[in-house]
C-alpha positions as CSV (number, residue, x, y, z in Angstrom):
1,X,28.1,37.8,70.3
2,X,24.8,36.4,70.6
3,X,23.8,38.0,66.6
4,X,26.9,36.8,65.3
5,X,25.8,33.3,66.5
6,X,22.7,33.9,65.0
7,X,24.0,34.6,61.9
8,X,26.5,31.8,61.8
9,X,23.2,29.5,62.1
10,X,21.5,31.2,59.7
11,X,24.5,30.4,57.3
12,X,24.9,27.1,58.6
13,X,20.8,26.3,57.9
14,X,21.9,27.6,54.2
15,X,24.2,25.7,53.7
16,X,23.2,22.5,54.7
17,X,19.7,23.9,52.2
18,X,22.1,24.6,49.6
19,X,23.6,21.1,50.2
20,X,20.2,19.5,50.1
21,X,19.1,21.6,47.0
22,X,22.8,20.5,45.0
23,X,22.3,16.8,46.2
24,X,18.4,17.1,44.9
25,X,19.5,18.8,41.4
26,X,22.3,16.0,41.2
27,X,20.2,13.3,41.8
28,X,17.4,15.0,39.3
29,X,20.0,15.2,36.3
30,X,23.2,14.0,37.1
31,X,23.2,10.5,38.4
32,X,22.6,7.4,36.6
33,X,18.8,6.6,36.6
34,X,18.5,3.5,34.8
35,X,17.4,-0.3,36.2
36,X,17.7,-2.3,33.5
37,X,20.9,-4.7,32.5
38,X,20.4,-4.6,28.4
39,X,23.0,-2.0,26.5
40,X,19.8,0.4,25.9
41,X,15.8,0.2,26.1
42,X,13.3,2.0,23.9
43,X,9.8,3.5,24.2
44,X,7.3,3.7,21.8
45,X,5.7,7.2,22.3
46,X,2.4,7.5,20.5
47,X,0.6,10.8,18.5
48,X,-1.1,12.8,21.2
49,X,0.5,10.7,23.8
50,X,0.1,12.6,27.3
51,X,2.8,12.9,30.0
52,X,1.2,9.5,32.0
53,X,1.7,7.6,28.9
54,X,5.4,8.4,28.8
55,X,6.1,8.1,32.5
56,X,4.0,4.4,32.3
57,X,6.6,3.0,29.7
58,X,9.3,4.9,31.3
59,X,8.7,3.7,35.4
60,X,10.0,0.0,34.7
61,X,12.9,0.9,33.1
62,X,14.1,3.8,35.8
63,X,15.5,3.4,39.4
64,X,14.1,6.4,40.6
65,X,10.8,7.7,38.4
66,X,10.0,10.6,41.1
67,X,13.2,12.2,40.8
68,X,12.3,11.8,36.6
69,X,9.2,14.0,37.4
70,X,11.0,16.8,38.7
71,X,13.2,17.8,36.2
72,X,10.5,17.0,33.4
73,X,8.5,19.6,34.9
74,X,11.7,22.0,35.2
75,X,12.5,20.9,31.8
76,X,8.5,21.8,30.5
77,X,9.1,18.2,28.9
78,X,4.9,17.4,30.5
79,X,3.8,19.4,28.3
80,X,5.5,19.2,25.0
81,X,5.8,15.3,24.7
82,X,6.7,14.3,21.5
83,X,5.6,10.7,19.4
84,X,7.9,8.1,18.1
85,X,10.5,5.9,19.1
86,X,13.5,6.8,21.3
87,X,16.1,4.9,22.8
88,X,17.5,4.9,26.6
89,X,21.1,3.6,27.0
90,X,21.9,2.3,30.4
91,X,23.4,4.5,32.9
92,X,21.7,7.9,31.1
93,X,20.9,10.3,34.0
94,X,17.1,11.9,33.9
95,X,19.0,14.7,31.5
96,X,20.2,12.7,29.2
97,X,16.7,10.5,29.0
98,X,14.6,14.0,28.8
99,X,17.2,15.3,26.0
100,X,17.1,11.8,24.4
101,X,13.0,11.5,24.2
102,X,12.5,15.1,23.5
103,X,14.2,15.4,20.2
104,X,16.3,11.9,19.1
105,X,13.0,9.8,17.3
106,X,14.8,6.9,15.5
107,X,13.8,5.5,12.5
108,X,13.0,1.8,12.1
109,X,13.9,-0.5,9.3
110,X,10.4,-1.4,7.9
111,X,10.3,-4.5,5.7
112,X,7.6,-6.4,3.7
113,X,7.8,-9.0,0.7
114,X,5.1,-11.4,-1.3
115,X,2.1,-10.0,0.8
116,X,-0.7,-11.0,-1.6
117,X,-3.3,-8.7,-1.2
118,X,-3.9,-5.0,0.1
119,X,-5.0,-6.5,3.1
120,X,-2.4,-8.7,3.7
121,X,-0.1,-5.8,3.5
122,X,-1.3,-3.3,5.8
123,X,-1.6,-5.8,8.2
124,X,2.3,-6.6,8.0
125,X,3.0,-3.0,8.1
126,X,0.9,-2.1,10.9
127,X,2.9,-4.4,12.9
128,X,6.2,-2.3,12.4
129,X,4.7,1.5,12.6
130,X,2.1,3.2,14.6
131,X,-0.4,3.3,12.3
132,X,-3.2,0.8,12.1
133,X,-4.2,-1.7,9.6
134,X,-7.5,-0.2,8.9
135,X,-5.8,3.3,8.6
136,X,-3.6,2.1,6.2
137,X,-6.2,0.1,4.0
138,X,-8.3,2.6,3.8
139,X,-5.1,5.2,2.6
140,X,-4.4,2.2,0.1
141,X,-7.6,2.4,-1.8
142,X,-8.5,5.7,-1.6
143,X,-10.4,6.5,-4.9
144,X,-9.0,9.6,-5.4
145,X,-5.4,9.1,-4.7
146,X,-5.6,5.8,-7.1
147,X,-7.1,7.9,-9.8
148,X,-4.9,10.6,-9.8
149,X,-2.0,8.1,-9.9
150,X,-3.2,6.0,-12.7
151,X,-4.0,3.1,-10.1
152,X,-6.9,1.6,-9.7
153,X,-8.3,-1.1,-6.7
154,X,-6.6,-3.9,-9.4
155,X,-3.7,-2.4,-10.0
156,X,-2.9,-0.9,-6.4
157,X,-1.1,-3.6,-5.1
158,X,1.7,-3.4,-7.5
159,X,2.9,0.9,-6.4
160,X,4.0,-1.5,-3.6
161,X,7.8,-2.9,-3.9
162,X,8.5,-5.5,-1.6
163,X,12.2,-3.9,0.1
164,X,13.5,-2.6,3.4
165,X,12.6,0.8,3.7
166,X,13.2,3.4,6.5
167,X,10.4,5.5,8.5
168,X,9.3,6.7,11.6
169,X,7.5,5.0,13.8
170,X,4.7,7.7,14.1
171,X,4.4,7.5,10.6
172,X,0.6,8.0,9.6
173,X,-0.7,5.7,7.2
174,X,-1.2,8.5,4.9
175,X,2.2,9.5,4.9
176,X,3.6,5.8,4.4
177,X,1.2,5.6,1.2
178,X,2.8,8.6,0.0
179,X,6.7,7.5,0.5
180,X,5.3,4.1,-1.0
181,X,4.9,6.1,-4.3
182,X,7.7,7.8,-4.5
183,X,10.0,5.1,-3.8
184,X,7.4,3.5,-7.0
185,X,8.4,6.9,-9.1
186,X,12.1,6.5,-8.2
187,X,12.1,2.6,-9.7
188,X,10.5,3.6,-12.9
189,X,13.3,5.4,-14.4
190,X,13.6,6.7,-17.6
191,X,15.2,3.6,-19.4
192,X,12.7,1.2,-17.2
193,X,10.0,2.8,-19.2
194,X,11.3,3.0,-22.1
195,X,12.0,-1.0,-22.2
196,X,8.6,-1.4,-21.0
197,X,7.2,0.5,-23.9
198,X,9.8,-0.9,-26.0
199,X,7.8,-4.6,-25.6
200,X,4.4,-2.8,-25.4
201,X,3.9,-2.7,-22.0
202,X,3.1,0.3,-19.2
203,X,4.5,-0.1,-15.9
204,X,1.1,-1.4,-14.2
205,X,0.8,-4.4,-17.2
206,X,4.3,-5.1,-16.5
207,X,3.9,-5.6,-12.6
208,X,0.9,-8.2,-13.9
209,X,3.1,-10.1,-15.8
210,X,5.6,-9.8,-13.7
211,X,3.4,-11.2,-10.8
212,X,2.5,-13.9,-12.9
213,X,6.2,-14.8,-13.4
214,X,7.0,-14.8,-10.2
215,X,4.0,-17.1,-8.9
216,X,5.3,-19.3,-11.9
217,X,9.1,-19.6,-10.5
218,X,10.8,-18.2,-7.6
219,X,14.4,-18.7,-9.1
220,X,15.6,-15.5,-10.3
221,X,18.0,-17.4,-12.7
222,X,15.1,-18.7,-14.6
223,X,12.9,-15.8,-14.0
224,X,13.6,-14.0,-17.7
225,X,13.0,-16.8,-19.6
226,X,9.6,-18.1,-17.9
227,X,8.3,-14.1,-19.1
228,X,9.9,-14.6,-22.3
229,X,7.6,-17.6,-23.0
230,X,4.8,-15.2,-22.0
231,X,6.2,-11.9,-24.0
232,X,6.2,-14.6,-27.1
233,X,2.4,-16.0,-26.5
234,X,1.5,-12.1,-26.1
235,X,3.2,-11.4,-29.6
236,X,1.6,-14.0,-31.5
237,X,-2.2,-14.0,-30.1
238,X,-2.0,-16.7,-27.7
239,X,-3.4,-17.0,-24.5
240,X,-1.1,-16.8,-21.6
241,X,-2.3,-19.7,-20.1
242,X,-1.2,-19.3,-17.0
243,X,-1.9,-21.6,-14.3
244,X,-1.4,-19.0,-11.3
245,X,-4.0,-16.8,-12.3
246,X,-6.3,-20.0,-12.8
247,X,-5.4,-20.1,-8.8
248,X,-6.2,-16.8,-8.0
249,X,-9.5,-17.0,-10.0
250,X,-10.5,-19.4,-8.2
251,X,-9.6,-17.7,-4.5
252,X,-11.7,-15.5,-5.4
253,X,-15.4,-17.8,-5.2
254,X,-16.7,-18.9,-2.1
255,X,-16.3,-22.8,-3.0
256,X,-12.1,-21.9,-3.1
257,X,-11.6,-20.2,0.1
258,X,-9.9,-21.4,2.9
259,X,-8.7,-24.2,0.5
260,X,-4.9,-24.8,-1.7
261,X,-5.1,-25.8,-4.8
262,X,-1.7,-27.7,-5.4
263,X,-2.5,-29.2,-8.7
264,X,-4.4,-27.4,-11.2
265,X,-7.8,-29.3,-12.9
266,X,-9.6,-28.7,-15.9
267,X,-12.8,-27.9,-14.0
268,X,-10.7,-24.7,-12.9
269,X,-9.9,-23.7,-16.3
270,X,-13.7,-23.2,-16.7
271,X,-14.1,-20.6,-14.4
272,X,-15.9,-17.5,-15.3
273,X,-13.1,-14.8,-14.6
274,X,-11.4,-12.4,-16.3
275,X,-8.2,-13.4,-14.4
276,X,-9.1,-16.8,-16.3
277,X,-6.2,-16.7,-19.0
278,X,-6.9,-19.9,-20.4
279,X,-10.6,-18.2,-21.8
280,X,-9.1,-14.6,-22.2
281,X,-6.8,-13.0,-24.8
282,X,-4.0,-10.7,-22.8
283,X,-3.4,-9.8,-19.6
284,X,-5.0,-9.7,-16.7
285,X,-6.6,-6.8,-15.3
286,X,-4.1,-6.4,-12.5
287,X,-1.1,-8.3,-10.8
288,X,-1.9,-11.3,-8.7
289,X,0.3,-11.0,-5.7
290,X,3.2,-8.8,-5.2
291,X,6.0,-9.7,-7.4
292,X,9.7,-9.7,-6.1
293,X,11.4,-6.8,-7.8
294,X,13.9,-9.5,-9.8
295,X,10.4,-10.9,-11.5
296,X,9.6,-7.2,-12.5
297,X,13.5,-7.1,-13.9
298,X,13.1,-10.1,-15.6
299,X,9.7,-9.2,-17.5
300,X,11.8,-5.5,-18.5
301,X,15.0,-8.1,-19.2
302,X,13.5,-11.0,-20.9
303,X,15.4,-13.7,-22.4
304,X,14.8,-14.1,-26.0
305,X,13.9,-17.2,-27.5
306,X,11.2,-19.3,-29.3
307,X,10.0,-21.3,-26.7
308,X,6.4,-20.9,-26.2
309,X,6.0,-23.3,-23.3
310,X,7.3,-24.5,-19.9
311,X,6.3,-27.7,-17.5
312,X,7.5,-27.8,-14.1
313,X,10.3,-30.0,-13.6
314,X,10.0,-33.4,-11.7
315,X,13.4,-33.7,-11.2
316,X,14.6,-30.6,-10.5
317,X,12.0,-29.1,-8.1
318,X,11.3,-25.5,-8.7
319,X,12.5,-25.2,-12.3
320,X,10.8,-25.7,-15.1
321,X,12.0,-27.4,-18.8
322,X,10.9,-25.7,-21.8
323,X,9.6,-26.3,-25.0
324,X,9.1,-24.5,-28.9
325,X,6.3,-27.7,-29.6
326,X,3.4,-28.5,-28.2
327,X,4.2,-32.1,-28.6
328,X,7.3,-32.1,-26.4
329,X,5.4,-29.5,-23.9
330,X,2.9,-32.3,-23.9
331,X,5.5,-34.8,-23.0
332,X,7.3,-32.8,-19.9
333,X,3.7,-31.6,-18.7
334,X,2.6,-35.7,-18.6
335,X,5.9,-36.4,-16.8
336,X,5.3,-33.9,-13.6
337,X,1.6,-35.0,-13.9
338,X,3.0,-38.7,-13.0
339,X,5.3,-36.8,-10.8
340,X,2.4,-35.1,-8.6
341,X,0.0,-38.3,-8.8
342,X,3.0,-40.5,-7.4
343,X,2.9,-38.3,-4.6
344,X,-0.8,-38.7,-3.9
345,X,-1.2,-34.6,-4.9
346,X,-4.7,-35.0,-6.8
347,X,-6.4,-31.4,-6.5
């Protein structure tokens, strides 16, 4: 009598253990461990990102981060963390999370337009994916990967085509470069070249003019026949002049920066530049600014006609009105100068 009591302890002890031990593995995978109230939260896991890292972005956002510990360590999750950027829906239990964080990165919706300069641009994207600005500059004008790409450091801005685009968030600046230029491949199709040799163009001097175009007009409607004007001055010898790349001459001394010009002078068509296209036959060397990818269609698409100038238009803001004489270009261009003066716009 007195072992059978014994034993009937024994199995009591167990089973309240095995109680314990079910309630402990429940609460480790099977209830709910979330504390916050949105529909899901997401962490931002970075390359080479150790356990503490995780479990720091994780604490605020669980009820229970102790029970979270346990079954990361039964799941060997501490020491095969993973980078990029995972989402936790409310009421996931520490399974779910572990399964979720361990093998469902998401991608992000990575977006940039207009930046006007290398610079400019890494610092946009840097504030979408893990990689930093100076990572990604210094990817973006690497010597050797312009070179081998026909790019060089005033052309490299234009392999860039303002768009939404999706990646990773642990995408290395290397590897954005790299998806940069193929996205750049896929645009220039077969027919896309072929209209851009077709007007005696490559794809880098049609990004220029294109760039050119846009800084000229940002309506698409007008956009083919502003780089017709410039396809025509090309074909007969005449200088673009273009006041945007006056502008961006200019940026580029000392006495210009930190300043807008809003009304272009004659003291600026002086400047010593080779972006100066009132002095110099042809193209630029490179693009300006990033072109939208309807001034780049425009330049392959250009509206025929024999107009071989443009004035902005006082009355229609934005637009321009165009002209096959100098005389009646003359005439517009005195109309918006009156325009600009009238609103005390003198430099």
């Amino acid at each position: 009598m007195y072992i059978k009591k014994i034993l009937v302890a024994i199995a009591l002890i167990g089973l309240v253990a095995a109680a314990y031990f079910a309630n402990m593995v429940y609460k480790a995978m099977m209830k709910p461990n979330t504390a916050f109230n949105n529909e899901a939260a997401y962490i931002y896991v970075p390359t080479n990102a150790s356990y503490n890292d995780v479990r720091n972005q994780l604490e605020p956002l669980l009820l229970d981060i102790n029970s979270f510990d346990v079954l990361a360590e039964q799941k060997k999750y501490i020491s095969n963390i993973k980078a990029g950027r995972f989402e936790i829906k409310k009421g996931m239990n520490n399974n779910d999370i572990i399964n979720s964080i361990r093998s469902r990165n998401l991608p992000i919706k990575l977006s940039f337009n207009n930046q006007e300069t290398l610079e400019k641009l890494a610092g946009r994207v840097a504030t979408q994916i893990e990689a930093d600005s100076l990572s990604l500059l210094n990817a973006m004008k690497n010597e050797a990967f312009l070179s081998e790409n026909n790019f060089n450091m005033a052309t490299a801005l234009g392999m860039y085509l303002p768009n939404t685009y999706e990646f990773f968030w642990n995408t290395s600046a290397e590897k954005f470069r790299d998806r940069m230029l193929t996205e750049y491949k896929r645009f220039w199709t077969e027919s896309k070249i072929k209209k851009a040799n077709d007007i005696g163009l490559n794809p880098n001097q049609v990004i220029a003019l294109a760039s050119i175009v846009y800084e000229e007009s940002k309506q698409s409607s007008e956009q083919p026949r502003v780089a017709g004007v410039y396809l025509n001055r090309l074909k007969i010898g005449m200088p673009l002049q273009a006041d945007p790349t006056l502008k961006f001459a200019a940026y580029q001394l000392p006495k210009y920066k930190n300043t807008v010009i809003k009304r272009v002078l004659n003291v600026h068509k002086e400047i010593d530049s080779p972006y100066n296209t009132y002095k110099n036959l042809g193209l630029p060397p490179g693009l300006i600014a990033m072109p939208d990818i309807s001034a780049i269609n425009a330049v392959l698409n250009y509206e025929k006609h024999s107009y071989l100038y443009f004035a902005a238009d006082a009355k229609r803001l934005g637009f321009h009105k165009f002209a096959k004489t100098l005389a009646q270009h003359n005439a517009n261009a005195r109309q918006y100068q009156r325009y600009l003066s009238s609103q005390g716009i003198l430099r």
